[in-house]
C-alpha positions as CSV (number, residue, x, y, z in Angstrom):
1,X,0.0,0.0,0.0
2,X,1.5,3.2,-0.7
3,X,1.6,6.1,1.8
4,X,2.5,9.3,2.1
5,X,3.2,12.1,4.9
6,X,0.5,14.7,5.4
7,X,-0.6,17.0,8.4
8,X,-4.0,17.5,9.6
9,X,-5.4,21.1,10.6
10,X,-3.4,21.5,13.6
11,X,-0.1,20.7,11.4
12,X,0.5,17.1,13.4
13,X,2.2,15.3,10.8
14,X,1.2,11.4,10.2
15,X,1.3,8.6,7.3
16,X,-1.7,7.9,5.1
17,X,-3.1,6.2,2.2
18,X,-5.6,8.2,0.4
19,X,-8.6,6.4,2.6
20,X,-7.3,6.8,6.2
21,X,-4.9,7.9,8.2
22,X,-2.7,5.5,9.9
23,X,-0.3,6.7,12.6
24,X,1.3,9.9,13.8
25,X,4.8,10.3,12.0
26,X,6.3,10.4,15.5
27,X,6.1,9.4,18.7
28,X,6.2,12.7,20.1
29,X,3.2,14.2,18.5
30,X,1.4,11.1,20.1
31,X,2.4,13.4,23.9
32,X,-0.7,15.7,24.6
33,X,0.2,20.0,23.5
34,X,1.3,22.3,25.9
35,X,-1.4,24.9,27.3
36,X,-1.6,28.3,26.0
37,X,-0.1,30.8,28.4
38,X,-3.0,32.3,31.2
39,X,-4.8,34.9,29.2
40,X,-3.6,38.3,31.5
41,X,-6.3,38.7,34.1
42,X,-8.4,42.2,34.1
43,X,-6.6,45.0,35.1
44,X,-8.8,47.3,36.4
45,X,-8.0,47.9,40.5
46,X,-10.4,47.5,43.3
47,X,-9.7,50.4,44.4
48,X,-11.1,52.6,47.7
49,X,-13.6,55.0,46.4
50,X,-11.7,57.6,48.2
51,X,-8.2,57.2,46.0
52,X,-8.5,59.1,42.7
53,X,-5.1,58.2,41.4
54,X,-2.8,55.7,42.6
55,X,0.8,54.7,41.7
56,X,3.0,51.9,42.6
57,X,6.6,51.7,41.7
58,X,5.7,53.9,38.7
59,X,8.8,54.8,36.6
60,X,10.3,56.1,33.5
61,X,13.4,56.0,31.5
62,X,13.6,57.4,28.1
63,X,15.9,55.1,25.9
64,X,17.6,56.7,22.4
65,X,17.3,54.6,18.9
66,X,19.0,52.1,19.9
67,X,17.0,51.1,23.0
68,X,19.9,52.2,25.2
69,X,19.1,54.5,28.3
70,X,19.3,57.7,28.0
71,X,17.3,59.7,30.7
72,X,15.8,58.4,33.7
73,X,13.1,60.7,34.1
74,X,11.1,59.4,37.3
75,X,12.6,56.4,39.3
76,X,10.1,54.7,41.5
77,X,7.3,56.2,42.9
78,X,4.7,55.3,45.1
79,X,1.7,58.3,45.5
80,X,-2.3,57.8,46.7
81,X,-4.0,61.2,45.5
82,X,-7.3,61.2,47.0
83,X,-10.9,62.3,46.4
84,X,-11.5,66.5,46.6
85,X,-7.7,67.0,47.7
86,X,-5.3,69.6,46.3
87,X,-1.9,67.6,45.2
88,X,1.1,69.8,44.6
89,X,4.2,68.2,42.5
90,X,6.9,70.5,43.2
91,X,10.2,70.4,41.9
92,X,13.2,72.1,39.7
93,X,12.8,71.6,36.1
94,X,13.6,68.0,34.9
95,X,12.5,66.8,38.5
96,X,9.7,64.5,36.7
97,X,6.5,66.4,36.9
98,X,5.3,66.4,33.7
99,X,6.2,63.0,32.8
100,X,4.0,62.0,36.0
101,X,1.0,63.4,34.2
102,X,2.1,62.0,31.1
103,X,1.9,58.5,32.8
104,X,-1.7,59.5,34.2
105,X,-3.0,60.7,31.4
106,X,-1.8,57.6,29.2
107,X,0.1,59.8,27.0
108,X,3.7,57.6,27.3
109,X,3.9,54.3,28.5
110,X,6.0,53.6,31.9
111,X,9.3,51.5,32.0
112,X,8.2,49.6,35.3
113,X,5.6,49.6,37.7
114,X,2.1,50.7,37.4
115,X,-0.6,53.9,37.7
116,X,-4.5,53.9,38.6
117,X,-6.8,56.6,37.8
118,X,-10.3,56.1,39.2
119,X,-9.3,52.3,39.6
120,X,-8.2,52.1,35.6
121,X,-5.0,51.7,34.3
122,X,-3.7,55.3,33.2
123,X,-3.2,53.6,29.7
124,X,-7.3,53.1,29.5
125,X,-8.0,56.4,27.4
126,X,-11.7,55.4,28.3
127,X,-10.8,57.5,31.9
128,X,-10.0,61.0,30.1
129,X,-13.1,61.7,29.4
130,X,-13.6,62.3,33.1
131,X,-10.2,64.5,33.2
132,X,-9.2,67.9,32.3
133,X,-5.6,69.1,31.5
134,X,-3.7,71.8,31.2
135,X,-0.2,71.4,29.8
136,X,2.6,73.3,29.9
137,X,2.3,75.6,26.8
138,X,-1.3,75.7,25.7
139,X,-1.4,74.6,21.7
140,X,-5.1,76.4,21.1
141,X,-6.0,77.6,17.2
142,X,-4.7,80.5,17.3
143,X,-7.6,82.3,14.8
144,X,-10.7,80.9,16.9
145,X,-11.9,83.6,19.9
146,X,-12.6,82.4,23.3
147,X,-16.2,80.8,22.4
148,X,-15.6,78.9,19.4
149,X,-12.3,77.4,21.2
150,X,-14.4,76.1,23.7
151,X,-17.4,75.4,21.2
152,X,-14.7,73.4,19.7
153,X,-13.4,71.6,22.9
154,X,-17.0,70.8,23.7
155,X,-17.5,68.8,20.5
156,X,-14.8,66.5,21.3
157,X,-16.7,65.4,24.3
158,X,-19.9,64.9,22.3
159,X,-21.8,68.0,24.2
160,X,-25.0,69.0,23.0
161,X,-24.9,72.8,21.3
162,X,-26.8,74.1,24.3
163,X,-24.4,72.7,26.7
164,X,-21.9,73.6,25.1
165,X,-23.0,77.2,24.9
166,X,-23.9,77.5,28.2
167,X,-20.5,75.4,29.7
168,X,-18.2,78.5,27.4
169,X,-20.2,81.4,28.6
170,X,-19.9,80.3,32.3
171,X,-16.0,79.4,32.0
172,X,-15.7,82.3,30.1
173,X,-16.9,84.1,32.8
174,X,-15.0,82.6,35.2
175,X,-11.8,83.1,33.8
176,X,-12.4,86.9,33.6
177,X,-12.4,86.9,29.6
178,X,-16.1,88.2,29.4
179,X,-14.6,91.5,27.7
180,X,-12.1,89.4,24.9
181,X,-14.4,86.6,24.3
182,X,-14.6,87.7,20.5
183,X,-11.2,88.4,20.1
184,X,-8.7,85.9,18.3
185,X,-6.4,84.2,20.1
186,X,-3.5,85.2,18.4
187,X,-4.8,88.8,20.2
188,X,-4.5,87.3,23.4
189,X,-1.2,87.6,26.0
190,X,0.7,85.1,27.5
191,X,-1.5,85.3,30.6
192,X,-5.1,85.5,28.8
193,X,-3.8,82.9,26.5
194,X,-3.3,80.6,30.0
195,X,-6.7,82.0,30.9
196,X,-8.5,80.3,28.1
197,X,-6.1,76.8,28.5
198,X,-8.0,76.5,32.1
199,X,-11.4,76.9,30.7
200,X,-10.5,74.9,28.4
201,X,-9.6,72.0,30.7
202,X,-13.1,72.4,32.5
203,X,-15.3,72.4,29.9
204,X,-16.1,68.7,30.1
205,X,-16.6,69.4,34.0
206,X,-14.3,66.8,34.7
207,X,-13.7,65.4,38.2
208,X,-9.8,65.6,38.0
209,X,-8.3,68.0,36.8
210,X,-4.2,68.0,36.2
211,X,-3.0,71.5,36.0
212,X,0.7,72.1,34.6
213,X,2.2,75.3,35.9
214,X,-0.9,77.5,35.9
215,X,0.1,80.3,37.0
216,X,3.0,80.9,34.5
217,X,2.7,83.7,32.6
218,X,-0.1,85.8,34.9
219,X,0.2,88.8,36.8
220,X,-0.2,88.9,40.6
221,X,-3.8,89.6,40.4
222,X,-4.1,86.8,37.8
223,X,-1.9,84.4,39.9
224,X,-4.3,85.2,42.7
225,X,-7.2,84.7,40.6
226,X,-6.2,81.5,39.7
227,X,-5.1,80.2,42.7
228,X,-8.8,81.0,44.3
229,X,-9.4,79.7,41.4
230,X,-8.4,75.8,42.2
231,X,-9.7,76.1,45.6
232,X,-13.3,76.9,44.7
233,X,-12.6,73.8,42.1
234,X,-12.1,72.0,45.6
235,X,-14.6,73.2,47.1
236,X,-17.0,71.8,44.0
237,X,-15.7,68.6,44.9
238,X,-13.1,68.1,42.2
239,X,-9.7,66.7,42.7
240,X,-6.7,68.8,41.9
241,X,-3.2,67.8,40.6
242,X,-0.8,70.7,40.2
243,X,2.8,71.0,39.3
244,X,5.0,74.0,39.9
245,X,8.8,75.2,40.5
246,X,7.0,78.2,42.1
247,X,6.9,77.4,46.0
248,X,4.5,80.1,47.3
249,X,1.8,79.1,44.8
250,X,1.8,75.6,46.1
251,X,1.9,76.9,49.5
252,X,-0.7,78.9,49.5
253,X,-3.5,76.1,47.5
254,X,-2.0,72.8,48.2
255,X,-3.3,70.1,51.1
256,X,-0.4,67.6,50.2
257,X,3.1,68.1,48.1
258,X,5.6,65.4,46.8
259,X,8.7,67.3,46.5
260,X,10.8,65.7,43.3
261,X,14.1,66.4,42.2
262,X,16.0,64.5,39.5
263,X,13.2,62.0,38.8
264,X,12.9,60.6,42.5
265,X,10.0,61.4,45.6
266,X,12.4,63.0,48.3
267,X,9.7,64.7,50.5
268,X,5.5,63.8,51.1
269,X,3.2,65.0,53.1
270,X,1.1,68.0,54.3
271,X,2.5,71.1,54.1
272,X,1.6,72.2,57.3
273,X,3.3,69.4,58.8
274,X,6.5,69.6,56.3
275,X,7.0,73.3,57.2
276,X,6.2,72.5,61.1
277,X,9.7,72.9,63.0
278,X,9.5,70.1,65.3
279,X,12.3,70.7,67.9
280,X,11.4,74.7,68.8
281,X,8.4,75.6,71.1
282,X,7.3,79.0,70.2
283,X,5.1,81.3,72.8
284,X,3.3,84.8,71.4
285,X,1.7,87.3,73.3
286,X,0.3,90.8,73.3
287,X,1.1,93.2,76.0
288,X,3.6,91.0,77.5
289,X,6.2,93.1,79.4
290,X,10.1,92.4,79.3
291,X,10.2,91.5,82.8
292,X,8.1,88.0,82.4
293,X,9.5,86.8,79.1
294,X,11.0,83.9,80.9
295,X,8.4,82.9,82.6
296,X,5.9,80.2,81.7
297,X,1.9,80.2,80.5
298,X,0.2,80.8,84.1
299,X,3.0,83.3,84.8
300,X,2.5,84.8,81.4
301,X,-1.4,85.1,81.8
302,X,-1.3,86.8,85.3
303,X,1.1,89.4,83.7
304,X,-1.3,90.5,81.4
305,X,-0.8,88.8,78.2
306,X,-3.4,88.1,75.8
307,X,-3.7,86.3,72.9
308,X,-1.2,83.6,74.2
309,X,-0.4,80.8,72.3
310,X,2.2,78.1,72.3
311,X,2.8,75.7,69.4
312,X,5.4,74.7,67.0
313,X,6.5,78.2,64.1
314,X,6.7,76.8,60.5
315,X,9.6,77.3,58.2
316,X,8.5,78.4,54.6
317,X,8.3,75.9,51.6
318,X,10.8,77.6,50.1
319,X,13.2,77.4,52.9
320,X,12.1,73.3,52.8
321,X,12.7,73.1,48.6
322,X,16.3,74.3,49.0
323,X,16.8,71.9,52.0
324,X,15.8,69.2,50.2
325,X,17.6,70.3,47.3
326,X,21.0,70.7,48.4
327,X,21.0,68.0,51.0
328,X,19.6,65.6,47.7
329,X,23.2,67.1,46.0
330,X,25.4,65.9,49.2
331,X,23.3,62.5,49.8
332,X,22.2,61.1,46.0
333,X,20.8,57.9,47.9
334,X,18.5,60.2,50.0
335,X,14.8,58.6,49.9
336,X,11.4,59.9,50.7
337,X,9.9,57.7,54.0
338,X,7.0,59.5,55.0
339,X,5.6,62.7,56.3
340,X,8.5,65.1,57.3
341,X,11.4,62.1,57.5
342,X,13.6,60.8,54.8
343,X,16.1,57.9,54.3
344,X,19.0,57.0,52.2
345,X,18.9,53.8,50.0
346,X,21.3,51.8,52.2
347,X,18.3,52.4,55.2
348,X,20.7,54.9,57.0
């Protein structure tokens, strides 16, 4: 009988005539196939209701054409931003704050580790929609006005035309750009031009908003504009993720910082309690006379004084930026461990 080798549909070889087949070609087809590899189970994070955006051992180097590495822009970091908070990333430039919100807004793709943003994987572009952004330098059409930018903006969200309408004239509004709505961007300053870049990043009302340097280009009264600005966002219930080399803006909005500096956490935690100097007691008092300055609280009160109190002073952040800075430069393996305290790689 004459035979021949064949394979059936899943390419296992065997001998057959041209009525049957008769046996596998070898003995090790006879052995039963491996299993396919786990399909990757869902990524999406159980996460508490209370933690916006979450990041665990999030990092990212940037690599040249040859796949070599060539920057590492943020080394490991570990953050929990949470609902209705203000979140300050403060740093020099190149510390790693805009390549944080890169990573949380799914624009680049980390080297390692991993980022949640209202229990999603940042790369999930599905969570945007419920996001607003302000980058750096605002790239708006520079020969709409203020109303057809945000007509425009509005449209890319799928808003209906009187949402939309009303949405503009109420950001409008609030940005204090009533009297230059009609005027063409290219018109605008560096400052109204920023103006428009927040309303634009609120026109899908979004309940997180990441704001890159907002403040840059304004005048004081803008800069305090703005800043009342992302508190009343706050106090609407919307979460706030700022970033900014300028320390008395953060300061002044912020409930929590991360202080970065060359791509790595060195400082996290509340301001107050970051800027709270620990080992000095202060006392105050009106009307205290010399005599009874050494003297303690009961003394002080039967003296007199009023308006006594007797806590810990407060440096300012920007005595605690070039702390961290310069002590970063003289210890390189300097880590971040919690709220005021920080440790060197080696645990000392």
């Amino acid at each position: 009988m004459q035979t021949s080798r064949r394979c059936d549909k899943n390419g296992v070889e065997y001998l057959a005539d041209s009525a049957e087949r008769l046996a596998p070609a070898r003995d090790s087809f006879s052995e039963p196939l491996p299993m396919p590899l786990a399909a990757p189970l869902s990524q999406a994070r159980p996460a508490d209701a209370d933690v916006v955006v979450e990041t665990r051992n999030l990092s990212k180097t940037y690599r040249d054409f040859w796949g070599r590495d060539k920057k590492s822009a943020l080394k490991p970091l570990d953050l929990d931003i949470r609902r209705g908070e203000i979140f300050g990333l403060l740093g020099p430039n190149g510390s790693g704050k805009t390549t944080t919100m890169k990573l949380l807004l799914g624009l680049i793709f980390p080297t390692s580790g991993e980022a949640f943003v209202f229990g999603k994987p940042a790369t999930d572009v599905s969570k945007n929609e419920r996001i607003g952004y302000l980058p750096e330098e605002s790239y708006l059409y520079k020969f709409l006005d203020a109303e057809e930018t945000l007509d425009f903006y509005g449209r890319l969200f799928g808003m209906p035309p009187q949402e939309r309408a009303r949405r503009a004239a109420t950001l409008i509004k609030m940005v204090g750009l009533t009297h230059d709505r009609k005027r063409q961007l290219r018109e605008y300053s560096k400052g109204m031009t920023r103006r428009i870049g927040v309303a634009q990043a609120l026109i899908n009302d979004p309940e997180l908003v990441l704001l890159d340097e907002p403040t840059s280009g304004l005048d004081p009264i803008g800069t305090r504009e703005m800043k009342d600005l992302i508190i009343d966002l706050k106090a609407r219930g919307k979460t706030v993720i700022m970033c900014s080399h300028l320390l008395a803006d953060v300061e002044d909005v912020c409930d929590r910082i991360a202080v970065l500096h060359q791509g790595e956490l060195k400082e996290l935690g509340r301001v107050e309690d970051l800027l709270r100097v620990t080992d000095i007691t202060q006392i105050r008092a009106g009307g205290l006379p010399p005599e009874a300055y050494e003297e303690v609280r009961a003394v002080l009160a039967r003296h007199g004084a009023s308006n006594i109190e007797i806590g810990n002073p407060t440096t300012t952040l920007e005595d605690l930026f070039l702390e961290v800075v310069r002590d970063t430069e003289a210890r390189p393996g300097r880590r971040a461990r919690g709220p005021g305290a920080a440790t060197r790689v080696d645990g000392t």
